[in-house]
C-alpha positions as CSV (number, residue, x, y, z in Angstrom):
1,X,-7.2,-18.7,20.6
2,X,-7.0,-17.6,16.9
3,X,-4.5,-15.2,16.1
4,X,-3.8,-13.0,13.2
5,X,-0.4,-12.7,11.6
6,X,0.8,-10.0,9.8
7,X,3.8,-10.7,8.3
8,X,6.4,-7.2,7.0
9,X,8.5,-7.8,4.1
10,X,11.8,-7.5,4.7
11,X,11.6,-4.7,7.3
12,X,15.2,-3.7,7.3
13,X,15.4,-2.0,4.4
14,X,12.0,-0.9,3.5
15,X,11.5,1.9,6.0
16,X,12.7,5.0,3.6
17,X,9.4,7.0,4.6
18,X,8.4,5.7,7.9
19,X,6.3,3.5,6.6
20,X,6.6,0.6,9.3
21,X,4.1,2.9,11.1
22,X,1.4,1.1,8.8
23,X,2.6,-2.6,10.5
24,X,1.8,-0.6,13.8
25,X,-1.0,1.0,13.4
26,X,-2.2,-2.3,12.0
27,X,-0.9,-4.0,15.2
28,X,-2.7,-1.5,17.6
29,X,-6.2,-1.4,15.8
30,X,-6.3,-5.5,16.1
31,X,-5.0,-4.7,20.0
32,X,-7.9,-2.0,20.5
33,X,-10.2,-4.6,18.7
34,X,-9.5,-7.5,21.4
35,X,-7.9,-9.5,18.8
36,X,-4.5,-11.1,18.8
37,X,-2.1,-10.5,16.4
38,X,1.4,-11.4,15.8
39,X,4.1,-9.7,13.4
40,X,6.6,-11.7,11.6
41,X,9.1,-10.8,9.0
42,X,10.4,-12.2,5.9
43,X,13.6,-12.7,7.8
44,X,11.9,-15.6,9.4
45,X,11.9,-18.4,6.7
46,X,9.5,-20.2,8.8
47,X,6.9,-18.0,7.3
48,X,7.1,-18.9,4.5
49,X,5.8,-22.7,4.9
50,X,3.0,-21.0,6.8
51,X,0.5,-18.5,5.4
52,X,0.5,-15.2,6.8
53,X,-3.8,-13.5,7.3
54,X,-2.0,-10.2,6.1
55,X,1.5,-9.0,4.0
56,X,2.5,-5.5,3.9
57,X,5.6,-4.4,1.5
58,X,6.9,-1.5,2.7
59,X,8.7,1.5,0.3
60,X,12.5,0.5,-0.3
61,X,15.1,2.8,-1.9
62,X,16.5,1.9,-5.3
63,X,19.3,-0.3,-3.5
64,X,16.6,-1.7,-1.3
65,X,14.9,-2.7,-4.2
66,X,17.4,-4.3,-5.8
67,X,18.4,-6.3,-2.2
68,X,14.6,-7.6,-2.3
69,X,14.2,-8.4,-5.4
70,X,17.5,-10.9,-5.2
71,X,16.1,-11.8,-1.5
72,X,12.7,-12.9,-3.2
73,X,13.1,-14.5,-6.5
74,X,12.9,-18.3,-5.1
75,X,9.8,-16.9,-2.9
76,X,7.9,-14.8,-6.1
77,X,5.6,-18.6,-6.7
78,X,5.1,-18.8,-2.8
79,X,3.6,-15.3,-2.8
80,X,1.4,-15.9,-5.8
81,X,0.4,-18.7,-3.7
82,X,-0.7,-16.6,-1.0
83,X,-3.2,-14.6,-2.9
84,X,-4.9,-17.2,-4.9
85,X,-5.6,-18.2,-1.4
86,X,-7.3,-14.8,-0.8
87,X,-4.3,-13.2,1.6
88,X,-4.4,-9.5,1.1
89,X,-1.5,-7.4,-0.1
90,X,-0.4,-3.7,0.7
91,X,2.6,-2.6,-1.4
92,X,3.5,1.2,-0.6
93,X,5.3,3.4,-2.8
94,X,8.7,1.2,-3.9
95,X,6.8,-1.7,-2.8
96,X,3.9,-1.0,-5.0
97,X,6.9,-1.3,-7.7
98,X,8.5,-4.5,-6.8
99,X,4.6,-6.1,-7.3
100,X,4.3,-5.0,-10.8
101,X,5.6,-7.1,-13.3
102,X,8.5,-5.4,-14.7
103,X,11.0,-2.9,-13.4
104,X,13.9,-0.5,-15.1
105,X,15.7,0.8,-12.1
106,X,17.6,3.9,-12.4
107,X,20.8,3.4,-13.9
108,X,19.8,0.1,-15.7
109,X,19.4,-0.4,-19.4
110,X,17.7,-3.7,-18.9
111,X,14.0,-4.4,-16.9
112,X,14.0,-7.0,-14.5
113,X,10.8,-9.3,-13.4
114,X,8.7,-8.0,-10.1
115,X,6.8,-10.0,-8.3
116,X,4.3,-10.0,-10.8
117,X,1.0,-9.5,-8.3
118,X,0.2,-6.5,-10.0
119,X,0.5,-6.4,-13.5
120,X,2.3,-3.4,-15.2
121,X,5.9,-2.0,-15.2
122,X,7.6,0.9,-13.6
123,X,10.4,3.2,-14.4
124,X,12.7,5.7,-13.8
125,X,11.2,9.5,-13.2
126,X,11.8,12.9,-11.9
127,X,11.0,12.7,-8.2
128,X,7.9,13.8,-7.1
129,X,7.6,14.8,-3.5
130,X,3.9,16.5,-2.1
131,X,1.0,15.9,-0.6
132,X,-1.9,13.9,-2.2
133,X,-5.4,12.6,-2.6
134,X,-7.0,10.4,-4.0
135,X,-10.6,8.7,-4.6
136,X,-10.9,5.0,-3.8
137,X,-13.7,2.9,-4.1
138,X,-13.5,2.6,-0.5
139,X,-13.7,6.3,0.4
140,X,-10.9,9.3,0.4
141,X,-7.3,9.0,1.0
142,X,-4.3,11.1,2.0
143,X,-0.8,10.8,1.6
144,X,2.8,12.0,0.8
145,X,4.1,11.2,-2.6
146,X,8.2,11.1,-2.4
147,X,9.4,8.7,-5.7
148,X,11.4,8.6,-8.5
149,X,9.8,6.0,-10.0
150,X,6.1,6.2,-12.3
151,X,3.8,3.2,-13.1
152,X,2.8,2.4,-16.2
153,X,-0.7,-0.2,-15.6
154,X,-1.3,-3.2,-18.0
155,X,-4.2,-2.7,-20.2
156,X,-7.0,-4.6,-18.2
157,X,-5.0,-3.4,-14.6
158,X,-7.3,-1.1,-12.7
159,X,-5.6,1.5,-10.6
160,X,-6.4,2.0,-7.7
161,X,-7.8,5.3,-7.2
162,X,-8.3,8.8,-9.4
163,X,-6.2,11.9,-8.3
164,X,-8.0,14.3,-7.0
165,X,-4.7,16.6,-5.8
166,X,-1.4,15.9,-6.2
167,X,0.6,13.3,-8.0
168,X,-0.8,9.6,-9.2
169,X,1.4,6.7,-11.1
170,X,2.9,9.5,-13.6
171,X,3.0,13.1,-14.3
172,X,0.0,14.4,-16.4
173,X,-2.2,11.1,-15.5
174,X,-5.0,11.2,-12.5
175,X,-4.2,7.2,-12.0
176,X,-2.9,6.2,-8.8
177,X,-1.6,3.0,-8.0
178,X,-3.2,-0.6,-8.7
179,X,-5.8,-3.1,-7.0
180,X,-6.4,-6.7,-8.4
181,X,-8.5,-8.8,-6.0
182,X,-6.9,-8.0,-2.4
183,X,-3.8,-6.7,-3.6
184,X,-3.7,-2.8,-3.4
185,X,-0.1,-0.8,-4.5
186,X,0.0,2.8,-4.0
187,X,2.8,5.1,-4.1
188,X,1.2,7.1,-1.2
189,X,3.5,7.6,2.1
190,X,2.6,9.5,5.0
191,X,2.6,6.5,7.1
192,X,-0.7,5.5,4.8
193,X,-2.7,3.6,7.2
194,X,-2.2,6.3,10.5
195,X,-3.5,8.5,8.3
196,X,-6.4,6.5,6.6
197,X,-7.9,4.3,9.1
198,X,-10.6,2.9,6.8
199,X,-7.9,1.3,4.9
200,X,-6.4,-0.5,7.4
201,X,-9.9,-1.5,8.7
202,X,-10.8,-2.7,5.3
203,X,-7.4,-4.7,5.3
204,X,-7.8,-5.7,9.1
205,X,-11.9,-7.3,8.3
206,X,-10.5,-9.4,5.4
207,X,-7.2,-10.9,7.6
208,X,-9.6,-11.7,10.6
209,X,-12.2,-13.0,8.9
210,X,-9.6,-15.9,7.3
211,X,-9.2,-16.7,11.2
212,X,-13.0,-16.9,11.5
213,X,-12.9,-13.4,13.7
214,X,-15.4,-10.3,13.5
215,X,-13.2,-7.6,13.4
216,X,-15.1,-4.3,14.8
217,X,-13.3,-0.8,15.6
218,X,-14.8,0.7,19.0
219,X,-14.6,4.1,20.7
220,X,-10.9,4.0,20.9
221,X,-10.5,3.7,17.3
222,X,-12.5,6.1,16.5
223,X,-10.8,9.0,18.8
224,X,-7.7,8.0,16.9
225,X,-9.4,8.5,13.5
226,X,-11.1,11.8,14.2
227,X,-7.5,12.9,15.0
228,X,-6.0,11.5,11.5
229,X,-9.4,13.2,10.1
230,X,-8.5,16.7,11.5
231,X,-4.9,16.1,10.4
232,X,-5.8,15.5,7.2
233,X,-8.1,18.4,6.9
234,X,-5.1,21.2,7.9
235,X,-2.9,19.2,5.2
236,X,-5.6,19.0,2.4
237,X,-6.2,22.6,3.2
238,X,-2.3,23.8,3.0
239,X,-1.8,22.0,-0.5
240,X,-4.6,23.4,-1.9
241,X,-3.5,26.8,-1.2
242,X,0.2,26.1,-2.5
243,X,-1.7,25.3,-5.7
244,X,-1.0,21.9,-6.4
245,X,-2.3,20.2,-9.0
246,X,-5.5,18.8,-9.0
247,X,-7.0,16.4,-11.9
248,X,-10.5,15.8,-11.1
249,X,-13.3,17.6,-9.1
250,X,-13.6,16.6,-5.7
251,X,-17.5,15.7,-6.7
252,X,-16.6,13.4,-9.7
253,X,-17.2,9.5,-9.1
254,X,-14.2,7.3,-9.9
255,X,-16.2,4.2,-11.1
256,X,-13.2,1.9,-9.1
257,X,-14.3,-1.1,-8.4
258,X,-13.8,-2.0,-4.3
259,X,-11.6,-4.8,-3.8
260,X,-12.7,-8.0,-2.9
């Protein structure tokens, strides 16, 4: 029987916002689906001769960071690699950094090379912590913005969606994180995918397919998504009347491309 792998980077130390959530909730949509699915770790360097169907870099700290970059350098072609061969990649908040292709980390004078999967650079910042949202080509999403890092995209580097409330990639722009091909960064917490179920789905339909499986949420993903709907709704509702910033009218179109 196929299986699908879904393979978290370096778990240990990329859990700063709870953002493992989104290698469960991935895990339990494939369970509710009827598929089987297996979670690995970078940790296991038997992966890395393999291909994963799914890779999901979680948000480090600055020291985390630093510990993955080190951890991956001899790895950087194997994941370059990877996507050419169509595996799709979720980088969350400090992980949507470590996929750009330069980073100053605070306290350095000196940018270092990324992973290069994204191309731009990112930088030291006041930290932003709130609620957010953001227009994708793929719908609406919510999440919790807690960095102290902004993005600055490559000319050519679409991002990859358009505040509509809250913070993007840097202060004063409505850009929020990257998407080239089936790599998607974002700087959103919350856990994301709990929260925005179509996401995962979209990532969830591209990692089964490679396996030759028709992934299709039933009833029981939908209860959970009504509930991540309503959740969303109170949230939305309590920034909105805090007066956070909001760039764009809910109504406008983004003009984002969907990934492929």
């Amino acid at each position: 029987m196929s299986r699908v792998v879904l393979l978290d980077l370096l778990p240990g130390g990329m859990d700063v916002n709870g953002d493992r959530g989104n290698v469960l909730a991935l895990r339990r949509r494939l369970d509710w689906a009827r598929i089987d699915a297996a979670v690995v770790t970078g940790d296991d360097r038997r992966w890395w001769a393999a291909r994963p169907d799914l890779v999901h870099v979680g948000g480090p700290s600055v020291a985390g960071q630093r510990a993955a970059l080190a951890r991956l350098a001899g790895q950087r072609a194997v994941l370059h690699e990877w996507v050419a061969d169509g595996v799709p990649v979720l980088g969350v908040a400090g992980g949507f950094h470590l996929l750009l292709d330069r980073l100053l980390l605070p306290g350095d004078r000196v940018p270092v090379a990324g992973l290069g999967l994204l191309r731009g650079s990112s930088r030291p910042a006041a930290r932003v912590s709130g609620f957010a949202v953001v227009e994708t080509a793929i719908g609406r999403v919510h999440g919790y913005h807690n960095l102290g890092q902004e993005a600055e995209l490559d000319e050519g580097t679409e991002p990859w969606g358009r505040v509509l409330l809250g913070a993007g990639n840097a202060p004063g722009r409505p850009d929020e994180g990257a998407a080239s091909g089936r790599v998607v960064g974002t700087n959103l917490h919350g856990p994301l995918l709990p929260r925005n179920p179509r996401v995962a789905d979209e990532l969830l339909g591209v990692a089964a397919a490679r396996r030759g499986l028709d992934y299709r949420p039933g009833e029981r993903h939908r209860a959970v998504d009504r509930i991540a709907e309503r959740a969303n709704a109170v949230l939305h509702a309590r920034a909105a009347g805090r007066g956070s910033r909001s760039y764009v009218p809910a109504s406008a179109g983004t003009g984002l491309r969907r990934p492929v």
